[in-house]
N, CA, C and O atoms as a DFTB+ gen file, in Angstrom:
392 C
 N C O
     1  1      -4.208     -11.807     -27.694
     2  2      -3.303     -10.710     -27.958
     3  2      -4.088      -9.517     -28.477
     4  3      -5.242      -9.561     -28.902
     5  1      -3.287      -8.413     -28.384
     6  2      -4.058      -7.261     -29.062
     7  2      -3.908      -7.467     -30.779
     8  3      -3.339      -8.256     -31.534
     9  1      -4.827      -6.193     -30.906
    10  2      -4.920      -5.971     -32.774
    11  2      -3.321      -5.946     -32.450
    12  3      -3.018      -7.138     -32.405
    13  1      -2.429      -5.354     -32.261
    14  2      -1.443      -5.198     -32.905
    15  2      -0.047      -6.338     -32.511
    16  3       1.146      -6.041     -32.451
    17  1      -0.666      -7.633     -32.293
    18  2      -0.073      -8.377     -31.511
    19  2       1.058      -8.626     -30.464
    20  3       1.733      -9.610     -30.162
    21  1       0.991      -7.370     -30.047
    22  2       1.335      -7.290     -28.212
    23  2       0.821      -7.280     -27.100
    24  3      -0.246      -6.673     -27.004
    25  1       1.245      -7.774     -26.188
    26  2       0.560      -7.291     -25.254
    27  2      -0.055      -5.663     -24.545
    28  3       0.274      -4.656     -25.172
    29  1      -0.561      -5.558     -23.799
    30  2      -1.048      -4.149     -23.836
    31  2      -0.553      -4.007     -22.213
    32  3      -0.934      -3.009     -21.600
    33  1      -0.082      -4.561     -21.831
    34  2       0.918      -4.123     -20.357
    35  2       2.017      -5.258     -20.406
    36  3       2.092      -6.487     -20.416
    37  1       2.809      -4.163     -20.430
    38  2       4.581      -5.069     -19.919
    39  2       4.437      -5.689     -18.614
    40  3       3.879      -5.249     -17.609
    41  1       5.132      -6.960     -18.838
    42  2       4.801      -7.801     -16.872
    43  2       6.303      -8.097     -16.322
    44  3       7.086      -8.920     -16.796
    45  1       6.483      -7.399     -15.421
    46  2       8.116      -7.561     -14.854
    47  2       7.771      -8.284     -13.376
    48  3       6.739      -8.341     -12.708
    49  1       9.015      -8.765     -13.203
    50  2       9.550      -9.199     -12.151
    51  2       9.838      -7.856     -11.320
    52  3      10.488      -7.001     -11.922
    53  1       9.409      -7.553      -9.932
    54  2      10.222      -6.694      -9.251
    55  2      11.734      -6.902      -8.881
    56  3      12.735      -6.191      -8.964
    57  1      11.556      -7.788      -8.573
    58  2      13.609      -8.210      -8.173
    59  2      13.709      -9.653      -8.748
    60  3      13.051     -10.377      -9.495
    61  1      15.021      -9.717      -7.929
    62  2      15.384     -10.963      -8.155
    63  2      15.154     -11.984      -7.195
    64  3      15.485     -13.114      -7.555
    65  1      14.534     -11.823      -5.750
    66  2      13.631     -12.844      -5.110
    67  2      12.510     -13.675      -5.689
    68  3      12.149     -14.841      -5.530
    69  1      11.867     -12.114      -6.809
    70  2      10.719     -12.927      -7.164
    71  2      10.756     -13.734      -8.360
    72  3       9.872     -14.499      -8.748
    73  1      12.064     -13.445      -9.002
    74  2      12.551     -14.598     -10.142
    75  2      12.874     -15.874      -9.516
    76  3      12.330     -16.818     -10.088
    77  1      13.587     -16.183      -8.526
    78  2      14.039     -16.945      -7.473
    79  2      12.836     -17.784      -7.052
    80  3      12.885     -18.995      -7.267
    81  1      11.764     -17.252      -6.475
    82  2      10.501     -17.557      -6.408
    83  2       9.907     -18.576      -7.814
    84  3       9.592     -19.761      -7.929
    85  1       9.944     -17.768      -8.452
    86  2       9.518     -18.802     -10.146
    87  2      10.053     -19.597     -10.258
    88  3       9.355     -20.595     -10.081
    89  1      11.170     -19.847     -10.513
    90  2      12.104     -20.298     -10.768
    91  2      12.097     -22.129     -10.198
    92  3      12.191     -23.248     -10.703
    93  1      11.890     -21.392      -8.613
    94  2      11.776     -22.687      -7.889
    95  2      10.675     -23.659      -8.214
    96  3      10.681     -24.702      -7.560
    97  1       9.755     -23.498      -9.089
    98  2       8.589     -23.888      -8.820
    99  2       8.725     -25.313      -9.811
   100  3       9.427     -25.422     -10.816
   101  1       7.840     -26.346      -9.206
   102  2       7.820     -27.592     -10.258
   103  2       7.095     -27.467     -11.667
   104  3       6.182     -26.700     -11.972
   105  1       7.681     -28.335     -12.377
   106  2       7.211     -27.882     -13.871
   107  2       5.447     -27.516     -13.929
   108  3       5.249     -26.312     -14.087
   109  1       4.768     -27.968     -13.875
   110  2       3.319     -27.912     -14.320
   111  2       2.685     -26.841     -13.451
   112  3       1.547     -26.525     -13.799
   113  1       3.343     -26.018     -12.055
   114  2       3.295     -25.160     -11.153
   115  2       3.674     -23.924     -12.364
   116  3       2.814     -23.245     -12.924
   117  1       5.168     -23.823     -12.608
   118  2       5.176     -22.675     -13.231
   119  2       4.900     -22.466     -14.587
   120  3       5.110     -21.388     -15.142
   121  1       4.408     -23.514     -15.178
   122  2       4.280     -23.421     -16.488
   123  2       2.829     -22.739     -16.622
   124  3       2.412     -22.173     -17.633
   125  1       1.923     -22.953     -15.018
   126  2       0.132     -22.179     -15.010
   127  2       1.147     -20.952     -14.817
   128  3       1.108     -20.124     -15.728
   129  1       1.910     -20.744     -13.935
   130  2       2.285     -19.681     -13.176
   131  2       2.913     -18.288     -14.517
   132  3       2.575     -17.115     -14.359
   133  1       3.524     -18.584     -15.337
   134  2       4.032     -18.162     -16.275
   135  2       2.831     -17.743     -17.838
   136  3       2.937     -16.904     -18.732
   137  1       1.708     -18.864     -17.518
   138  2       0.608     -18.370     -18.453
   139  2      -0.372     -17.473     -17.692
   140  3      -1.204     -16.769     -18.265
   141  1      -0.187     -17.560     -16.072
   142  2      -1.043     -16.831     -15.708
   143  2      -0.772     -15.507     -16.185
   144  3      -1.537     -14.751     -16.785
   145  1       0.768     -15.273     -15.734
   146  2       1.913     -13.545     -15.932
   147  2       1.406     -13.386     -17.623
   148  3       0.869     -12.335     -17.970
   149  1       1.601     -14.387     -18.511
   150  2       1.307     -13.736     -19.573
   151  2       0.088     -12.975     -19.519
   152  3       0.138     -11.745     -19.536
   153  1      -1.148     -13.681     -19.447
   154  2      -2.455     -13.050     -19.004
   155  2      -3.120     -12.061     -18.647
   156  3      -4.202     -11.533     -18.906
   157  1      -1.834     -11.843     -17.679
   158  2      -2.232     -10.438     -17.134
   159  2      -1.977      -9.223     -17.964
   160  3      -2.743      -8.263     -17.882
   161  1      -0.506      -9.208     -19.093
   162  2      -0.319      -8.999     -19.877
   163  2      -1.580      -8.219     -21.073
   164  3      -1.460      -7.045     -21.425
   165  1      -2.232      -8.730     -21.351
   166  2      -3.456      -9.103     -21.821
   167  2      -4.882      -8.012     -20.849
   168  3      -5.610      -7.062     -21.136
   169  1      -4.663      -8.788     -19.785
   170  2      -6.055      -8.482     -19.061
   171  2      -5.281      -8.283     -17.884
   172  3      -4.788      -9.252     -17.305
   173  1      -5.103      -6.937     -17.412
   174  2      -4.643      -6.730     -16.300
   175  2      -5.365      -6.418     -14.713
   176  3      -5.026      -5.710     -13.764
   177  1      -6.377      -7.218     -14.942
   178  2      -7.697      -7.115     -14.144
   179  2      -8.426      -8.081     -14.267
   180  3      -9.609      -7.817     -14.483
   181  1      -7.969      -9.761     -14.171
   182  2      -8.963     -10.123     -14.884
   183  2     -10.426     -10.526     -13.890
   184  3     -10.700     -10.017     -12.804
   185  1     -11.034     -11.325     -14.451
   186  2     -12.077     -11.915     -13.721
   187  2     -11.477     -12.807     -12.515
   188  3     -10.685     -13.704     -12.805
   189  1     -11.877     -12.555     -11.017
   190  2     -11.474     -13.136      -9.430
   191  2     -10.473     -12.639      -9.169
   192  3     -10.134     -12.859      -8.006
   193  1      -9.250     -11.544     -10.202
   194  2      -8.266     -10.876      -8.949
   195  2      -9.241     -10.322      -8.011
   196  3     -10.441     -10.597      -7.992
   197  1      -8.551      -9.428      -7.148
   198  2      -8.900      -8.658      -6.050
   199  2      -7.976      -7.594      -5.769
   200  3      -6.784      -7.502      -6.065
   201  1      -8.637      -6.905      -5.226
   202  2      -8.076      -5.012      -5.143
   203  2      -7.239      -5.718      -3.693
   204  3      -7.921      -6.505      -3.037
   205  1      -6.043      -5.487      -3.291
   206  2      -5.509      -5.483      -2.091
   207  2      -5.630      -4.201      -1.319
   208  3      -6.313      -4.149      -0.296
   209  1      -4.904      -3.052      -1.846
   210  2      -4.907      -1.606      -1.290
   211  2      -4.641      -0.823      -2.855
   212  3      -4.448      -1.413      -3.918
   213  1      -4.684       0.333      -2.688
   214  2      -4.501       1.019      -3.883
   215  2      -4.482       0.644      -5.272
   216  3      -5.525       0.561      -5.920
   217  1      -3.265       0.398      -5.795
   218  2      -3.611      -0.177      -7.481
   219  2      -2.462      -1.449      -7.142
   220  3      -1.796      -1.641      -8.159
   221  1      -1.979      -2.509      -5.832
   222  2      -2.023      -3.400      -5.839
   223  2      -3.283      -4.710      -5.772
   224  3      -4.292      -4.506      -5.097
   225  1      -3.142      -5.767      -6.379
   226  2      -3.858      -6.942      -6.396
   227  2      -3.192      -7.900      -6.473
   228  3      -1.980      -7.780      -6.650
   229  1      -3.906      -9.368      -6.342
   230  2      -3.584     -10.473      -6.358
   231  2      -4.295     -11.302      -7.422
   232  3      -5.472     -10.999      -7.617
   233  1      -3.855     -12.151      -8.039
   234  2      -4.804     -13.109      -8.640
   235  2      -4.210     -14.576      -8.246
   236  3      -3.046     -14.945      -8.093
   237  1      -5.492     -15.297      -8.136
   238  2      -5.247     -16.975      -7.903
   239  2      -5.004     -17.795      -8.962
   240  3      -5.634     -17.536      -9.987
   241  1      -3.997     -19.034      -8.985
   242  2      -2.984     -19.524      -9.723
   243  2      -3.148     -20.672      -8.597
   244  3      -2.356     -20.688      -7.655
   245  1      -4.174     -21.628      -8.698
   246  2      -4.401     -23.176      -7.658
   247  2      -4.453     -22.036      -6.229
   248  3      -5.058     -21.049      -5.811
   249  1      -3.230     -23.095      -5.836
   250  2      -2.661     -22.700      -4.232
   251  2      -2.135     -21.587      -4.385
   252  3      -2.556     -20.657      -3.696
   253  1      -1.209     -21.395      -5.204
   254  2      -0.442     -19.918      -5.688
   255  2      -1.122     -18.742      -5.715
   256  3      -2.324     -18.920      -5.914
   257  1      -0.708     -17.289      -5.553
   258  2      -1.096     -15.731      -5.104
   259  2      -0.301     -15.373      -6.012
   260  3       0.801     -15.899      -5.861
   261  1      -0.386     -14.566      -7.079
   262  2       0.095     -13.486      -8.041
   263  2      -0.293     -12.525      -6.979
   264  3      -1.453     -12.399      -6.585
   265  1       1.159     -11.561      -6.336
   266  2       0.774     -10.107      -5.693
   267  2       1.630      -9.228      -6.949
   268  3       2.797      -9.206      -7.340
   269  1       0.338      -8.527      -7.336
   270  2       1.243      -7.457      -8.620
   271  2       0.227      -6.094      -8.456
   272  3      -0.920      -6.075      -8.010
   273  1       1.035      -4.980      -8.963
   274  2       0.431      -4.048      -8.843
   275  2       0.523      -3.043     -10.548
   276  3       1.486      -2.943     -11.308
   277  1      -0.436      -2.630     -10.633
   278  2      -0.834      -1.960     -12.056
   279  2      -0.626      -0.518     -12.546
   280  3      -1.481       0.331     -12.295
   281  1       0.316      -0.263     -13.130
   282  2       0.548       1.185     -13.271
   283  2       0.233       1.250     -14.838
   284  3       0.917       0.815     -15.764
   285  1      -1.642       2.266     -14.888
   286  2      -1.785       2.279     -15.967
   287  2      -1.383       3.328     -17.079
   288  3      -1.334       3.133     -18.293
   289  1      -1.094       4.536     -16.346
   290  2      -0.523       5.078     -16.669
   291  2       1.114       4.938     -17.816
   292  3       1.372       5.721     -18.731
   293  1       1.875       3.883     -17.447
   294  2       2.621       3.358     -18.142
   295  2       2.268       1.965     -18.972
   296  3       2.559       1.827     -20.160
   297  1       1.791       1.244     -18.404
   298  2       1.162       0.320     -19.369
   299  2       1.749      -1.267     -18.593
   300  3       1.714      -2.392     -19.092
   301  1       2.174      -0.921     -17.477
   302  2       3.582      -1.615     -16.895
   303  2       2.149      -2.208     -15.513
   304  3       1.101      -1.700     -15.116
   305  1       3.077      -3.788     -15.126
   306  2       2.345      -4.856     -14.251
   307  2       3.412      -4.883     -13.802
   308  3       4.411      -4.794     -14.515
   309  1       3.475      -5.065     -11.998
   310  2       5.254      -5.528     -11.521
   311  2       4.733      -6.110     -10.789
   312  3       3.913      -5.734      -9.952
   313  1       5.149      -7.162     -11.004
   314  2       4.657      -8.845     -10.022
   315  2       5.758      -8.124      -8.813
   316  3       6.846      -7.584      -9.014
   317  1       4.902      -8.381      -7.304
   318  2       6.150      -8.404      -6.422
   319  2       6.333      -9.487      -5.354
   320  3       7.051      -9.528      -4.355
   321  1       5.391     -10.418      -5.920
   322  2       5.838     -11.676      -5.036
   323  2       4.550     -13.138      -5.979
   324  3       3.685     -12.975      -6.840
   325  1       4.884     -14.019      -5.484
   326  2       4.220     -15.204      -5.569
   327  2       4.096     -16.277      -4.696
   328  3       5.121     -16.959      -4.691
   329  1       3.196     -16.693      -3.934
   330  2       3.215     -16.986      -2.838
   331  2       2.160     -18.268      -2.687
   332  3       1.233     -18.184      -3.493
   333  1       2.118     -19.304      -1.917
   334  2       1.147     -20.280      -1.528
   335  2       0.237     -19.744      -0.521
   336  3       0.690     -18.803       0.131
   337  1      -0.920     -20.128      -0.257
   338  2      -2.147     -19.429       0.320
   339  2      -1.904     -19.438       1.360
   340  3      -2.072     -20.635       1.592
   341  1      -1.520     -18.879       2.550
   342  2      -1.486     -19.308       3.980
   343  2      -1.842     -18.106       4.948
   344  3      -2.052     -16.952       4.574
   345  1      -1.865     -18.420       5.841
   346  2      -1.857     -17.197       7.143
   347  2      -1.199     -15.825       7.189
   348  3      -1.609     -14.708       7.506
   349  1       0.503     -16.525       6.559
   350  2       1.055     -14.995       5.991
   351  2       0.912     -14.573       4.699
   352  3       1.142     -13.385       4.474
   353  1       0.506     -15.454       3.595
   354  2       0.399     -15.077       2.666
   355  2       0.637     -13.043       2.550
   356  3       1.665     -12.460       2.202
   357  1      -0.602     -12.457       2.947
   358  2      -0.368     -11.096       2.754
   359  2       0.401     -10.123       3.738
   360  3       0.332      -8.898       3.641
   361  1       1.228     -10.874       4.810
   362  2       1.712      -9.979       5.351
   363  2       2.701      -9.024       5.063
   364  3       3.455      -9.721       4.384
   365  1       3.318      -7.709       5.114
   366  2       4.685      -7.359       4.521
   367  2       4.013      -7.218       3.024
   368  3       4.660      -7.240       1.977
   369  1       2.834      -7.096       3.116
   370  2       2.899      -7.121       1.026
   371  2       3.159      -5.338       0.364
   372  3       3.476      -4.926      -0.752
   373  1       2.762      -4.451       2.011
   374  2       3.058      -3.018       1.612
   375  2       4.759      -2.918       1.167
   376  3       5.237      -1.998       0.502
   377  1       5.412      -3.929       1.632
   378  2       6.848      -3.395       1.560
   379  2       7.444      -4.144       0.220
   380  3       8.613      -4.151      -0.167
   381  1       6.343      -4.744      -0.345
   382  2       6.710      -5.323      -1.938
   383  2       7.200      -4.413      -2.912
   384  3       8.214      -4.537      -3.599
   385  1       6.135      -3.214      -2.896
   386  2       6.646      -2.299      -3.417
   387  2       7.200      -0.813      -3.685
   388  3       7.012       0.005      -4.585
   389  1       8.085      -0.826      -2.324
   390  2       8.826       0.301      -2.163
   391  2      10.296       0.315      -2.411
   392  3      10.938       1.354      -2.254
């Protein structure tokens, strides 16, 4: 945590798919999945994300994809999907957040 024991970026859900998404997940899945979101919180960059396009990224969570994008300017992380590693994994990820 920070000196002032908050976090130093707010971490939202973009909608309600991607709560839906969490939600579904088996216990020991979202319980990494939920310390990962805190984390980012914290370190909004950490060590092995990756730049996707602009000030979206991803970070790895096992099989799982954190797609979130960083507005530092506000201080604000908006997860816009969570996803298992696959072929489509990144397709459609421009339309996460419009």
């Amino acid at each position: 945590m920070s000196a002032a024991g908050s976090p130093r970026y707010a971490v939202s859900l973009r909608s309600r798919r991607v709560q839906k998404e969490l939600d579904a997940f088996q216990e020991p899945d979202y319980r990494r999945l939920i310390a990962a979101l805190r984390e980012l919180g914290e370190q909004p960059r950490p060590d092995g994300c990756e730049k996707l396009y602009d000030d979206v990224y991803r970070v790895r969570v096992g099989v799982w994809r954190i797609i979130f994008r960083v507005d530092d300017g506000q201080h604000r992380i908006e997860v816009g999907g969570i996803r298992r590693r696959s072929e489509r994994t990144y397709k459609g990820i421009e339309d996460l957040f419009r």
